[in-house]
Structures are given as C-alpha cells and as structure tokens.
Biopython code that builds the backbone (N, CA, C, O; Angstrom):
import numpy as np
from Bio.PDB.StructureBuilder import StructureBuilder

atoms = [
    (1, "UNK", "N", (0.841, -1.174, 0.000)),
    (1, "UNK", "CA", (0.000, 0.000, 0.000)),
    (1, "UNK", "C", (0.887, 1.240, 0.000)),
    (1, "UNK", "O", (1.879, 1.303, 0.726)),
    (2, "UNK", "N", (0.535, 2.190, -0.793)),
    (2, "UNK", "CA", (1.298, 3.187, -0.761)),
    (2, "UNK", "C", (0.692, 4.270, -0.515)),
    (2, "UNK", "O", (-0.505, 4.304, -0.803)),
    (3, "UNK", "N", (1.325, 5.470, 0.085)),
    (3, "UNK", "CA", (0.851, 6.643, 0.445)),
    (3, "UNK", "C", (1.487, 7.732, -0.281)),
    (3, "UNK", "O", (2.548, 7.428, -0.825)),
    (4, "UNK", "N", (0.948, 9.337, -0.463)),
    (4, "UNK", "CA", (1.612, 10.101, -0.407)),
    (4, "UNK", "C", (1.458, 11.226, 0.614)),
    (4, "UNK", "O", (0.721, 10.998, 1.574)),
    (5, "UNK", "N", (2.219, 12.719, 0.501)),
    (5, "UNK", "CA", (1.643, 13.529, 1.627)),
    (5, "UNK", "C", (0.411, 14.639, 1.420)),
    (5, "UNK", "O", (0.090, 15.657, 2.032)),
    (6, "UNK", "N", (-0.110, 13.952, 0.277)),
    (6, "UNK", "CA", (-1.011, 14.947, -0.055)),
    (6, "UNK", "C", (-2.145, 13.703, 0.834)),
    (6, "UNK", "O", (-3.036, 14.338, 1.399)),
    (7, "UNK", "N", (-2.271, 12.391, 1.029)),
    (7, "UNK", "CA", (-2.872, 11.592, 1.919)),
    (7, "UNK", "C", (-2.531, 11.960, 3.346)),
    (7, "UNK", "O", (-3.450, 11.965, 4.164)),
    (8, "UNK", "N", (-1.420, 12.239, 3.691)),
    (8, "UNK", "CA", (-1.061, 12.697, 5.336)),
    (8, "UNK", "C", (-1.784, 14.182, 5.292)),
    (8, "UNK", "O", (-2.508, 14.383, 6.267)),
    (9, "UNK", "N", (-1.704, 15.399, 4.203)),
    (9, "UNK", "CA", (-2.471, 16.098, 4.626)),
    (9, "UNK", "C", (-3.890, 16.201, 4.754)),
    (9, "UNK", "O", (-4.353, 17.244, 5.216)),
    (10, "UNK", "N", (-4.776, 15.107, 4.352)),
    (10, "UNK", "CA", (-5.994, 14.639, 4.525)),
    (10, "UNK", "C", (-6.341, 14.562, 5.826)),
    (10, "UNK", "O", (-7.570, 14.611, 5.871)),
    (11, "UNK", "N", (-5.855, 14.460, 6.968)),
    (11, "UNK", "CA", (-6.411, 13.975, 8.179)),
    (11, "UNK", "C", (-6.423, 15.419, 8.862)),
    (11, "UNK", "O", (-5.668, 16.390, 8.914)),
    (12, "UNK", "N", (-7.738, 15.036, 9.381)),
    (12, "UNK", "CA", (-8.327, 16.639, 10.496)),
    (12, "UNK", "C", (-7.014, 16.987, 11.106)),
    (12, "UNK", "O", (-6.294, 16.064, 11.488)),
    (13, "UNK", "N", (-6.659, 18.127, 11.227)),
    (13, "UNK", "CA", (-5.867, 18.591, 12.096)),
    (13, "UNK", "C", (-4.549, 18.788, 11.617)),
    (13, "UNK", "O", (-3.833, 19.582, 12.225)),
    (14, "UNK", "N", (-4.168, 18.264, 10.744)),
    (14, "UNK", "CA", (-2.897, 18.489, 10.276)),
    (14, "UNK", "C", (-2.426, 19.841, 9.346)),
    (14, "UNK", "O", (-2.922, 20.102, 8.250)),
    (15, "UNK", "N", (-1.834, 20.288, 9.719)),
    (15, "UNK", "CA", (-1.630, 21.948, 8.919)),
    (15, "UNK", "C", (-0.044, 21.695, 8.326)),
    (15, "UNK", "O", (0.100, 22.769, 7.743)),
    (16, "UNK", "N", (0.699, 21.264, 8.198)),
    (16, "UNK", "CA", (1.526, 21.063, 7.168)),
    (16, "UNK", "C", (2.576, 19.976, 7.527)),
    (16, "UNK", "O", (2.539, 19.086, 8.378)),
    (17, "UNK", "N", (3.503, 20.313, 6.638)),
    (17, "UNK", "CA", (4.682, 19.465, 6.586)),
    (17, "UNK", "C", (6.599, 19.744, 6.501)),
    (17, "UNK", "O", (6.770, 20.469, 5.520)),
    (18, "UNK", "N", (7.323, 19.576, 6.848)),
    (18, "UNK", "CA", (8.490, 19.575, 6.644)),
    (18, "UNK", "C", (9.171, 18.177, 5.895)),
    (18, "UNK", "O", (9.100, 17.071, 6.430)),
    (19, "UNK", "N", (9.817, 18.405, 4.619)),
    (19, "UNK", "CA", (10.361, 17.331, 4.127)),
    (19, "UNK", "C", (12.385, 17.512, 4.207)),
    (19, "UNK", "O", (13.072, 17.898, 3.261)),
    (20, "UNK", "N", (12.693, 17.276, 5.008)),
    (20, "UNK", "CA", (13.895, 17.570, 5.112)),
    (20, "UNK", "C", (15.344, 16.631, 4.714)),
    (20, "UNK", "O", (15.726, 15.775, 5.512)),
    (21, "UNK", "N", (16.096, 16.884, 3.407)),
    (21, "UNK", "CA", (17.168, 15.439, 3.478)),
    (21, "UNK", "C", (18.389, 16.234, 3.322)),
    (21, "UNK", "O", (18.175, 17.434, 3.492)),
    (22, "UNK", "N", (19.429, 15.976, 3.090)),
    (22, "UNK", "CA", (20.881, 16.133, 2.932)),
    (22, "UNK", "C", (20.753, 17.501, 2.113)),
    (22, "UNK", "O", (21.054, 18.508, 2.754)),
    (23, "UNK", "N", (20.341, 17.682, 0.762)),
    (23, "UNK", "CA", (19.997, 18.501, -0.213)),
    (23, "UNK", "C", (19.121, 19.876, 0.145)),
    (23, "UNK", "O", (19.167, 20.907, -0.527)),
    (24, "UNK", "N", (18.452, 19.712, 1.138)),
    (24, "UNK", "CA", (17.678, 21.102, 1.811)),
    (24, "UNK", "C", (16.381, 20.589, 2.313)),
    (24, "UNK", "O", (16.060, 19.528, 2.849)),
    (25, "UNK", "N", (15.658, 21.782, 1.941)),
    (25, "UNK", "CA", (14.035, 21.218, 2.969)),
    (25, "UNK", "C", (12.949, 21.923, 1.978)),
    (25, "UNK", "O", (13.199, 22.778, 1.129)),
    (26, "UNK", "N", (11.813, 21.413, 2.263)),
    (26, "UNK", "CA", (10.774, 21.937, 1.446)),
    (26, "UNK", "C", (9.780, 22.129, 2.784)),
    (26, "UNK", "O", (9.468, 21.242, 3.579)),
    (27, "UNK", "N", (9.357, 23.586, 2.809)),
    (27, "UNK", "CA", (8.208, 23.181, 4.239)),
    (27, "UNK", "C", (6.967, 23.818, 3.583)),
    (27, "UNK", "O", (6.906, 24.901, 3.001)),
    (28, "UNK", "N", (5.787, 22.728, 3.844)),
    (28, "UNK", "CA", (4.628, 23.481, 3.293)),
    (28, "UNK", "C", (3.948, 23.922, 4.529)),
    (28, "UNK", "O", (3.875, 22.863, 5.152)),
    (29, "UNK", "N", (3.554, 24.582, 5.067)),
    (29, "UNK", "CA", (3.264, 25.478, 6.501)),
    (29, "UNK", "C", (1.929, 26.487, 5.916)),
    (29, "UNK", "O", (2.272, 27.260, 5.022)),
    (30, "UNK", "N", (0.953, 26.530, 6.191)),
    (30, "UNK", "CA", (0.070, 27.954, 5.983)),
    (30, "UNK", "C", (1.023, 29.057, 6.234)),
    (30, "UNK", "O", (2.048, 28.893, 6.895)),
    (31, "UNK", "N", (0.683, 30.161, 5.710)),
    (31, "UNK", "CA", (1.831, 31.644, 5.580)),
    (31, "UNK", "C", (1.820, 32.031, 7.061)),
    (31, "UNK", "O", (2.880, 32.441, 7.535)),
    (32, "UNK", "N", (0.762, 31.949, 7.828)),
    (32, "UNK", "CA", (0.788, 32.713, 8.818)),
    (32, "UNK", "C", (1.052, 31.968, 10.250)),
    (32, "UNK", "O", (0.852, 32.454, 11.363)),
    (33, "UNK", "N", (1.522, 30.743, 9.957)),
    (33, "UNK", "CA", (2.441, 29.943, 10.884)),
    (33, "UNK", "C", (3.519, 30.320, 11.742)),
    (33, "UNK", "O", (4.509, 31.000, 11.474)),
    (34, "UNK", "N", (3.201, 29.812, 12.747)),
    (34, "UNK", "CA", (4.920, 30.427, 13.739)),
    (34, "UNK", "C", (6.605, 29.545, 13.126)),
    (34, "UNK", "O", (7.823, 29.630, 13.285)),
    (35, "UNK", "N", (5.478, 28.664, 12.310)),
    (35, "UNK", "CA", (7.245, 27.919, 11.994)),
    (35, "UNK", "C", (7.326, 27.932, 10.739)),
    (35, "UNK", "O", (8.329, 27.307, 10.392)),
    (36, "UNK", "N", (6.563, 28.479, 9.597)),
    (36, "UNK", "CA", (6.186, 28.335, 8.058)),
    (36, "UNK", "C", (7.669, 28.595, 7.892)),
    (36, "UNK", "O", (8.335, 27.834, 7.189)),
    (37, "UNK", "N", (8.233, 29.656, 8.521)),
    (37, "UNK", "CA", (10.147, 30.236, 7.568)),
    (37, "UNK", "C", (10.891, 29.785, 8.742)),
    (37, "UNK", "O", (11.711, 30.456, 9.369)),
    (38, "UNK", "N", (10.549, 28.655, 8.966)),
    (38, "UNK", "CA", (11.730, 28.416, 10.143)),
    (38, "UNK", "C", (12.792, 26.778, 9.561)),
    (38, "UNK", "O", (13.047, 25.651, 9.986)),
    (39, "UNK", "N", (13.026, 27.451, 8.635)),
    (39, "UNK", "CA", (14.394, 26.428, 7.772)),
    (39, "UNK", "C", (14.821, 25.597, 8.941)),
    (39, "UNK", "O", (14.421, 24.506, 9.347)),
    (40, "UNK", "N", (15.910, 26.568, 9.444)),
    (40, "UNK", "CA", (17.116, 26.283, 10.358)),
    (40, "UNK", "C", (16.791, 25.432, 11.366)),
    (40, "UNK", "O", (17.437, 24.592, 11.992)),
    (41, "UNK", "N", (15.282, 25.938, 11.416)),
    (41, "UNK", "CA", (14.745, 24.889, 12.780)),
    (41, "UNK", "C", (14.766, 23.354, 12.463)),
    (41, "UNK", "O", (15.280, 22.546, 13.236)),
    (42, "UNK", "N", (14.276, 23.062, 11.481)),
    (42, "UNK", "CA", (14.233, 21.799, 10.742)),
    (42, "UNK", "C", (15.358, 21.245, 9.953)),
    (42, "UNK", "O", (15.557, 20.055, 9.709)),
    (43, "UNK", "N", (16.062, 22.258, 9.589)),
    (43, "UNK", "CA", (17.117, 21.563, 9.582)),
    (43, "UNK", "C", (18.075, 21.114, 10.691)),
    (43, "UNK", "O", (18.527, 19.969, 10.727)),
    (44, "UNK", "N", (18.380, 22.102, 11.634)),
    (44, "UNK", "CA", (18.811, 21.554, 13.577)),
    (44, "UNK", "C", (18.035, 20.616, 13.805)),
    (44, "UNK", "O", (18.559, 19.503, 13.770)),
    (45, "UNK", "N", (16.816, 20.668, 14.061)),
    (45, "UNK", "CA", (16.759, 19.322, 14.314)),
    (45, "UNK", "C", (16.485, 17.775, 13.655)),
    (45, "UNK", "O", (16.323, 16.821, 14.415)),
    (46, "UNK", "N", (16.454, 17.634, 12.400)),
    (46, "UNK", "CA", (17.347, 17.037, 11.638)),
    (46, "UNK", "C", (18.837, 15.867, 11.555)),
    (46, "UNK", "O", (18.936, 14.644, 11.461)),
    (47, "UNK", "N", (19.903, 17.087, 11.657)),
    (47, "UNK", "CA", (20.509, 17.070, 12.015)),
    (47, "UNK", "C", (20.877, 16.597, 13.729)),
    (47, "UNK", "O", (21.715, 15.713, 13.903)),
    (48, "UNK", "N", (20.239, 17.206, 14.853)),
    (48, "UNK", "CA", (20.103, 16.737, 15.863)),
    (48, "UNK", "C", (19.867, 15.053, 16.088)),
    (48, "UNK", "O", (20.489, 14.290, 16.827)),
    (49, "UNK", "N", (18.709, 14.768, 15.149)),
    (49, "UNK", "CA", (17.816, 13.656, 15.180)),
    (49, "UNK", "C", (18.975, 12.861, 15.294)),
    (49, "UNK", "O", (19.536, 12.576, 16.352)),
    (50, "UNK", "N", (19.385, 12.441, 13.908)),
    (50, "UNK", "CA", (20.437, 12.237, 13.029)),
    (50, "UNK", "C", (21.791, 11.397, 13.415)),
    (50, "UNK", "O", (22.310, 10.391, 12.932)),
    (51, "UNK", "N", (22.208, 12.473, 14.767)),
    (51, "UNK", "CA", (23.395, 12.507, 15.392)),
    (51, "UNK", "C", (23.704, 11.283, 16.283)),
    (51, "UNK", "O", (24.694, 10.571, 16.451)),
    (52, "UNK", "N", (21.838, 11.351, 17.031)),
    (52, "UNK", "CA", (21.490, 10.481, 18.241)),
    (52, "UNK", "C", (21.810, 9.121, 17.980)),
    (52, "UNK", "O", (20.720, 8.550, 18.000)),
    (53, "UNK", "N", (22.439, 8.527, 17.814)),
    (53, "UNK", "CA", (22.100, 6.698, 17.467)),
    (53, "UNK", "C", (21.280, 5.896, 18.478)),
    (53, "UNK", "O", (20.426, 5.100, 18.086)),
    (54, "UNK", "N", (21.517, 6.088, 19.710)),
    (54, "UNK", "CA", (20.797, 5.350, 20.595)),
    (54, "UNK", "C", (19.370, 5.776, 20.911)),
    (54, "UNK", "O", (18.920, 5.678, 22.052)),
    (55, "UNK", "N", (18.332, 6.472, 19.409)),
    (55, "UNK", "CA", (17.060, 6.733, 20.037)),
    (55, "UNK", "C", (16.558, 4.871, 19.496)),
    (55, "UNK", "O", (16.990, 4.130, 18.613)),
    (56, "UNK", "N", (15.515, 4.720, 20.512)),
    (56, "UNK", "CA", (14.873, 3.466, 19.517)),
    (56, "UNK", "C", (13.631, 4.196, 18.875)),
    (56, "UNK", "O", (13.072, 5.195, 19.327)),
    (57, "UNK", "N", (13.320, 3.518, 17.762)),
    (57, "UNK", "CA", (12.174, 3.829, 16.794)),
    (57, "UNK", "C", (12.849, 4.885, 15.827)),
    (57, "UNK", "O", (13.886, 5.547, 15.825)),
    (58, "UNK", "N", (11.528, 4.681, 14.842)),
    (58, "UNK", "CA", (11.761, 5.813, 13.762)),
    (58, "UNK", "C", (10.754, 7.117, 13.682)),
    (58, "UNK", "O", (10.661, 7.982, 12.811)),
    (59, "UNK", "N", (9.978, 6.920, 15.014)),
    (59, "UNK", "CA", (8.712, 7.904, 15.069)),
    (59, "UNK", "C", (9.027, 8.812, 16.134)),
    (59, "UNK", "O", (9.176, 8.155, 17.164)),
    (60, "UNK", "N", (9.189, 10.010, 16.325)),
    (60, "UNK", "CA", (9.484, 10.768, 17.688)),
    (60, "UNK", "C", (8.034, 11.669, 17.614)),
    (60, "UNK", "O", (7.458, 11.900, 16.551)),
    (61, "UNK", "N", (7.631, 12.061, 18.743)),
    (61, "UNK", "CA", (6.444, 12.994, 18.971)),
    (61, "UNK", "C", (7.015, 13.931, 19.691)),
    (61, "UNK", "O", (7.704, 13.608, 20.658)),
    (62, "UNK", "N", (6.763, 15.711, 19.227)),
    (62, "UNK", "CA", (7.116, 16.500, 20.549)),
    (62, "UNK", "C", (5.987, 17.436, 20.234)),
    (62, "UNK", "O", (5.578, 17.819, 19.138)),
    (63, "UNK", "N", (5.513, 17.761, 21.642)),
    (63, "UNK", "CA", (4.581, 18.368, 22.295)),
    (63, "UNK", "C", (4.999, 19.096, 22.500)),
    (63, "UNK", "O", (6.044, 19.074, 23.151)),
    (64, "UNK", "N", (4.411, 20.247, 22.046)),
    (64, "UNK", "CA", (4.212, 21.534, 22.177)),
    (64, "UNK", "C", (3.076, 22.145, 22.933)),
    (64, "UNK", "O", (2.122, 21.438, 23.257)),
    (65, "UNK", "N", (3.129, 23.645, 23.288)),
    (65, "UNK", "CA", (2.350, 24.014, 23.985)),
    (65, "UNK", "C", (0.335, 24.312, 23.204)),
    (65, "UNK", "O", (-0.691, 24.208, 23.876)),
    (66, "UNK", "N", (0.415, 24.677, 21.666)),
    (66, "UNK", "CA", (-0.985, 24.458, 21.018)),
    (66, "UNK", "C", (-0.267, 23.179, 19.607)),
    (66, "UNK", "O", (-1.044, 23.169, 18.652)),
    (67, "UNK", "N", (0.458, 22.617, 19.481)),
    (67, "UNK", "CA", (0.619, 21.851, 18.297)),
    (67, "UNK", "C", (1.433, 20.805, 18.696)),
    (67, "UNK", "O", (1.798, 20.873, 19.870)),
    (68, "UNK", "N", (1.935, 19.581, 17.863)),
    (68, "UNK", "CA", (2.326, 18.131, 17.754)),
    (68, "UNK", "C", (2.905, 17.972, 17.181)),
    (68, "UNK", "O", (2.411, 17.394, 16.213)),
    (69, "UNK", "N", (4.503, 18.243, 17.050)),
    (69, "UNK", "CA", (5.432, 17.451, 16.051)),
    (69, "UNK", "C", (5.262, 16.215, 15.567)),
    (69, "UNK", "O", (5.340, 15.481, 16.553)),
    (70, "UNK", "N", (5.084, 15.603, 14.668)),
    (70, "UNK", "CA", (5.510, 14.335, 14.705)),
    (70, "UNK", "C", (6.706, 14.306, 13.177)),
    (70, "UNK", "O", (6.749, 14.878, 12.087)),
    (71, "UNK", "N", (7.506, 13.327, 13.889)),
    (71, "UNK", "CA", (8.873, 13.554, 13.146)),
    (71, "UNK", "C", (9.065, 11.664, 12.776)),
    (71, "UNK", "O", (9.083, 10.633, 13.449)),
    (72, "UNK", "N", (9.175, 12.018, 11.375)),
    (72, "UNK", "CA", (9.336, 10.222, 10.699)),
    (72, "UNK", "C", (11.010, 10.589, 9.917)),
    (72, "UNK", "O", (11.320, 11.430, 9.073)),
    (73, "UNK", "N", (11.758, 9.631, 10.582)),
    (73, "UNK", "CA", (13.254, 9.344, 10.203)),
    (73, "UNK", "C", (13.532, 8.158, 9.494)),
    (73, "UNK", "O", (13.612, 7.064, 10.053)),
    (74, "UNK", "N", (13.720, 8.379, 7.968)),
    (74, "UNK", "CA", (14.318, 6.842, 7.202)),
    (74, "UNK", "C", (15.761, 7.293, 6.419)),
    (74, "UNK", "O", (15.697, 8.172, 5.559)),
    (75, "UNK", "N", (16.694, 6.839, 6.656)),
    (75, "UNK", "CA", (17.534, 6.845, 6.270)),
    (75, "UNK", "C", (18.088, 8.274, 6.716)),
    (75, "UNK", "O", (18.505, 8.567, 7.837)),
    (76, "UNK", "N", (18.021, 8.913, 5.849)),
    (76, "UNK", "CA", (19.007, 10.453, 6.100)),
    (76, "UNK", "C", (17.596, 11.293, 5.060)),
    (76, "UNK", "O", (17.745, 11.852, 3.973)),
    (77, "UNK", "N", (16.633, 11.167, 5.643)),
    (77, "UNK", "CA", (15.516, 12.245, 4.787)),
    (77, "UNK", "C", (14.564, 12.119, 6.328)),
    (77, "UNK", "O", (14.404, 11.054, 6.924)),
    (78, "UNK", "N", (14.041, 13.370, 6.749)),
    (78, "UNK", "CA", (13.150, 13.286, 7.887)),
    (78, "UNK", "C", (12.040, 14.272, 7.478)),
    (78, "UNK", "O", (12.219, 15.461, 7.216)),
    (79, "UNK", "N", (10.663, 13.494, 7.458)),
    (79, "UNK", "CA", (9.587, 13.946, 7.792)),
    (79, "UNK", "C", (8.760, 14.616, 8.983)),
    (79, "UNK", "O", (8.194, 13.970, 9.865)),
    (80, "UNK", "N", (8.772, 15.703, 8.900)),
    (80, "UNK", "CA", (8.025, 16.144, 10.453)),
    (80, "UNK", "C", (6.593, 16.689, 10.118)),
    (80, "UNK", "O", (6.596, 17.427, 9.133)),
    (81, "UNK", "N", (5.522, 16.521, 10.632)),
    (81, "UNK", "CA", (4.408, 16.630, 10.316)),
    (81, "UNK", "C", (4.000, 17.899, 11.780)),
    (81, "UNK", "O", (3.988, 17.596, 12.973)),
    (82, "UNK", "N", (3.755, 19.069, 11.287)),
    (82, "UNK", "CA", (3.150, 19.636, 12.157)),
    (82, "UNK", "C", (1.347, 19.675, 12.376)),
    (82, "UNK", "O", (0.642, 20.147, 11.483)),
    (83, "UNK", "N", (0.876, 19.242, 13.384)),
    (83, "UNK", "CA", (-0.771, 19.239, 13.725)),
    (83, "UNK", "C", (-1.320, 19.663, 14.911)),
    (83, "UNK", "O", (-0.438, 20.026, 15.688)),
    (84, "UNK", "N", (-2.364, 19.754, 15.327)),
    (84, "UNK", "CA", (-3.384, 20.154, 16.063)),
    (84, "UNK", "C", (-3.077, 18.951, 17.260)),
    (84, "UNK", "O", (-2.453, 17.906, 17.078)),
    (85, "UNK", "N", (-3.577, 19.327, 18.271)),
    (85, "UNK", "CA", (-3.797, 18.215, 19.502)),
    (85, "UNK", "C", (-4.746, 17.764, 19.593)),
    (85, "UNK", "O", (-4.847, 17.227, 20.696)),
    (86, "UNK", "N", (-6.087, 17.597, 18.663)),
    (86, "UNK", "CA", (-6.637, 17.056, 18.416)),
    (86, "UNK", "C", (-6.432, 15.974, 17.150)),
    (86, "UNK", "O", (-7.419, 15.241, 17.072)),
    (87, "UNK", "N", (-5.589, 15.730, 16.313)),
    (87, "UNK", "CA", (-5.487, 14.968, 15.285)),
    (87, "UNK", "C", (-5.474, 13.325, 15.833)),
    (87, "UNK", "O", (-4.989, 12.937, 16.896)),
    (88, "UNK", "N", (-5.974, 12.707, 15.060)),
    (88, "UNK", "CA", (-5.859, 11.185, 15.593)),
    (88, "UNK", "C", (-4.539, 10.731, 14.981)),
    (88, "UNK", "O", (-4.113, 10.515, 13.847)),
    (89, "UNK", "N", (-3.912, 10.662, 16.691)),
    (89, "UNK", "CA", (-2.314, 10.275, 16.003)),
    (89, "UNK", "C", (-2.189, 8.943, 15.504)),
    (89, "UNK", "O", (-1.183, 8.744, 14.822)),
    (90, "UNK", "N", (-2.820, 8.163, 15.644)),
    (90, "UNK", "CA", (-2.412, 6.934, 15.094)),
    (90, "UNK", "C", (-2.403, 6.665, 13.543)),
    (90, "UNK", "O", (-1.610, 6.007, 12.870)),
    (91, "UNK", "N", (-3.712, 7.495, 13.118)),
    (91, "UNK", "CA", (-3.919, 7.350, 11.684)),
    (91, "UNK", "C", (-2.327, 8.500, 11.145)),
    (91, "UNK", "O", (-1.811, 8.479, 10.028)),
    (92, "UNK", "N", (-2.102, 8.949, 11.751)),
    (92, "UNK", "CA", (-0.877, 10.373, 11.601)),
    (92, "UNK", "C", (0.236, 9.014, 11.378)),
    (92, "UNK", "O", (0.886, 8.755, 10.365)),
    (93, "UNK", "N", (0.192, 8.131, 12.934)),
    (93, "UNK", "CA", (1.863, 7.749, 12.554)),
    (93, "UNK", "C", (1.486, 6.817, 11.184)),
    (93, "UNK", "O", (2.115, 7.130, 10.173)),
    (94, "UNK", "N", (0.469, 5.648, 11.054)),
    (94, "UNK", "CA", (0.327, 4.963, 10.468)),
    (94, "UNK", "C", (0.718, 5.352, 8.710)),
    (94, "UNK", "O", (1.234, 4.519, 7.964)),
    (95, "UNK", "N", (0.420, 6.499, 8.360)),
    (95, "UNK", "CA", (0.111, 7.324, 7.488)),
    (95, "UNK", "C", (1.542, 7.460, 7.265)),
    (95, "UNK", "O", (2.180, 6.746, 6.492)),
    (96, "UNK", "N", (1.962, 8.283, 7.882)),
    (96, "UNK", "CA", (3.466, 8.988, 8.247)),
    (96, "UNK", "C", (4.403, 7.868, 7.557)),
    (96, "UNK", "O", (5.063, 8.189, 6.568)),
    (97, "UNK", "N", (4.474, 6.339, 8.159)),
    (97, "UNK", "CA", (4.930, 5.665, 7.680)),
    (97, "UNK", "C", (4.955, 5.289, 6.792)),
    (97, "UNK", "O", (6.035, 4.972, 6.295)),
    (98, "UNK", "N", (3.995, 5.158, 6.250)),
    (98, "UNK", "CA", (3.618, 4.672, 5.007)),
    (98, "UNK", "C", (4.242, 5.601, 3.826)),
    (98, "UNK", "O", (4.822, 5.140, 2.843)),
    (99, "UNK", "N", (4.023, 7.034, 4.092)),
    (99, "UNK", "CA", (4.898, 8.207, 3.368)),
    (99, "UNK", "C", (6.595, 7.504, 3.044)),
    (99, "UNK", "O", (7.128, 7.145, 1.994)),
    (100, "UNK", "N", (7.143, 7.529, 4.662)),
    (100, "UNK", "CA", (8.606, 8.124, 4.695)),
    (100, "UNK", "C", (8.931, 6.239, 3.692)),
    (100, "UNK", "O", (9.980, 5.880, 3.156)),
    (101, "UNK", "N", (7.483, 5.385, 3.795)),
    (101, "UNK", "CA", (8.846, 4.027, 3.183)),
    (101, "UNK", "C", (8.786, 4.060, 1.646)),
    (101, "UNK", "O", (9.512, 3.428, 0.878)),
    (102, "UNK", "N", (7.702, 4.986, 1.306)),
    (102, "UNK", "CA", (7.414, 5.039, -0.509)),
    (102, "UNK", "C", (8.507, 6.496, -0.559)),
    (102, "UNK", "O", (9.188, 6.461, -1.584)),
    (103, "UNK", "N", (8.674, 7.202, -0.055)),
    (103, "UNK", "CA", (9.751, 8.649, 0.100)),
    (103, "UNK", "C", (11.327, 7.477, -0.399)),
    (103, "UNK", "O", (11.984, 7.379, -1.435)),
    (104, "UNK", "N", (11.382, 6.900, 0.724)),
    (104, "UNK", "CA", (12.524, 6.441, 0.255)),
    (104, "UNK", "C", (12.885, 4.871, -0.374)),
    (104, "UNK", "O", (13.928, 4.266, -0.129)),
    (105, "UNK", "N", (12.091, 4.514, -0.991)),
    (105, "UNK", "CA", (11.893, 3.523, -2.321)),
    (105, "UNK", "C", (12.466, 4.531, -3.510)),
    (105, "UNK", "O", (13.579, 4.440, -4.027)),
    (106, "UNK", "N", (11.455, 5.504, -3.820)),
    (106, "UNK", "CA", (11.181, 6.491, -4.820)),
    (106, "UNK", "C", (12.928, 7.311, -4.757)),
    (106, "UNK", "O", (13.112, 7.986, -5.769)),
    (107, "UNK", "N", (14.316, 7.333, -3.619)),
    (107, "UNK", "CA", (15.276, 7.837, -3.914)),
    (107, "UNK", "C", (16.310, 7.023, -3.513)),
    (107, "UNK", "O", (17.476, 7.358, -3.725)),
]
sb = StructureBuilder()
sb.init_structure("model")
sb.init_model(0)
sb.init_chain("A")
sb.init_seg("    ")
for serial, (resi, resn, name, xyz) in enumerate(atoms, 1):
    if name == "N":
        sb.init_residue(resn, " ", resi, " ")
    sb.init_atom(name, np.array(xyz, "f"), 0.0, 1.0, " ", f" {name:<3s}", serial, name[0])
structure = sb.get_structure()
C-alpha cells in the first residue's frame, strides 16, 4: 500500500509538513504559521535527530504548547508533520509511515 503527503495532509488537524534530506528542505506550513520560515529549525533538528544513534524507533512525537510534532526518520531524509492536539495520532503515525517508506523507495 502506498501513500503520499497529499494523503497525510488529509487527516483533520494536520496543517503542514516539513520534508527535510541532505539537499535542503521543502516546508509546506500555511503563511501565517509560527514555523512556516523556520528552515534552520528543521534543519537543527534534523541534524540533531540524526546525530542520536541510541534513540529506539523511527517515530518521535514533541509536544508543544498548542501543536504536535511528529517527526518520521528513514535513512538520512526526515519527515516532520506539524498538527493540532486534536489529530488522531495513530492514523498520523500509520500514514506517516507509510509516506517516509514510498519517500525512500522512490530515492
């Protein structure tokens, strides 16, 4: 089964995306976002992710004070999905995954 992120942006609550690999980042964010021009951020942590070897999994969640990181790591390309605290995370990670393993088939 394959996914893309125009399917991850389908689910209630989700307001954009960060696609981040070696080569740069693409962030689709609504304009009036606190993180829409925040490159550096995504790329630090990225990079941060990256560094860690001893996290287990490929799914990290960070909570924020109104929104939900969720951050999908395959290989050296990281997906972070910014959403609502209401989004049903499961269909998010399920989804998510399904993205980052056709993301990196496809390079």
């Amino acid at each position: 089964m394959n996914a893309s992120i125009k399917d991850l942006l389908k689910i209630d609550g989700v307001h954009g995306y960060a696609l981040v690999d070696s080569k740069g980042a693409q962030i689709k964010l609504p304009s009036k976002h606190r993180l829409c021009a925040s490159k550096a951020f995504f790329t630090g942590l990225r990079r941060q992710l990256l560094e860690e070897s001893d996290r287990p999994g490929s799914v990290i969640e960070i909570y924020l004070e109104d929104m939900i990181l969720t951050v999908f790591l395959a290989r050296s390309t990281m997906l972070a999905t910014v959403s609502s605290r209401r989004t049903n995370l499961a269909m998010l990670r399920m989804t998510g995954k399904l993205v980052t393993a056709s993301l990196t088939k496809d390079r």
